[in-house]
C-alpha positions as CSV (number, residue, x, y, z in Angstrom):
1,X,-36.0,-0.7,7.7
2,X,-33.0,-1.9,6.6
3,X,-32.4,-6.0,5.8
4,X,-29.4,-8.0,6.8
5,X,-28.5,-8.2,2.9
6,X,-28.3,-4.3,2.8
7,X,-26.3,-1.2,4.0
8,X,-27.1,2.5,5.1
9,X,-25.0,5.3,4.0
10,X,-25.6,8.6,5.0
11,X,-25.4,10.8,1.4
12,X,-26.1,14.5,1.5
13,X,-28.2,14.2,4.5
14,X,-30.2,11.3,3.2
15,X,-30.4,7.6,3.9
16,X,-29.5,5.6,1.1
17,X,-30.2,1.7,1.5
18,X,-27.6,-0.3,-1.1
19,X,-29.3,-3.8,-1.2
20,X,-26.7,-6.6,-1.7
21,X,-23.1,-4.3,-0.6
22,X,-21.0,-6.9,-1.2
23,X,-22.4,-8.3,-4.3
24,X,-19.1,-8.3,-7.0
25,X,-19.7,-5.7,-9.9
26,X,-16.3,-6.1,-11.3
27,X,-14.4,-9.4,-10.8
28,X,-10.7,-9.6,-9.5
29,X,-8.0,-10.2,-12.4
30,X,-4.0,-9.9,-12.6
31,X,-4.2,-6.4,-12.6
32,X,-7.0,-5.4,-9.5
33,X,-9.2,-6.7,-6.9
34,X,-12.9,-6.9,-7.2
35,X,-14.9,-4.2,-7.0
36,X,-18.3,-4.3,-5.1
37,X,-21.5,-2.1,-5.1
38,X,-20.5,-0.4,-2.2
39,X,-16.9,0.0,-3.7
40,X,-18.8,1.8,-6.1
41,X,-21.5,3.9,-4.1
């Protein structure tokens, strides 16, 4: 079962639980925003 601090996606027919989706991989600068895990996945 999921937690509040995570997120199911549905990839190739699976579940796949990303713990912490909004945690910031790569931080904002001049040129982009920031990029979270679940930018990513």
């Amino acid at each position: 079962m999921a937690t509040s601090d995570s997120t199911i996606l549905d990839a190739g027919g699976r579940e796949l639980r990303v713990t912490s989706p909004d945690r910031v991989i790569f931080p904002v600068t001049e040129h982009s925003a920031a990029v979270t895990k679940l930018d990513i996945v």
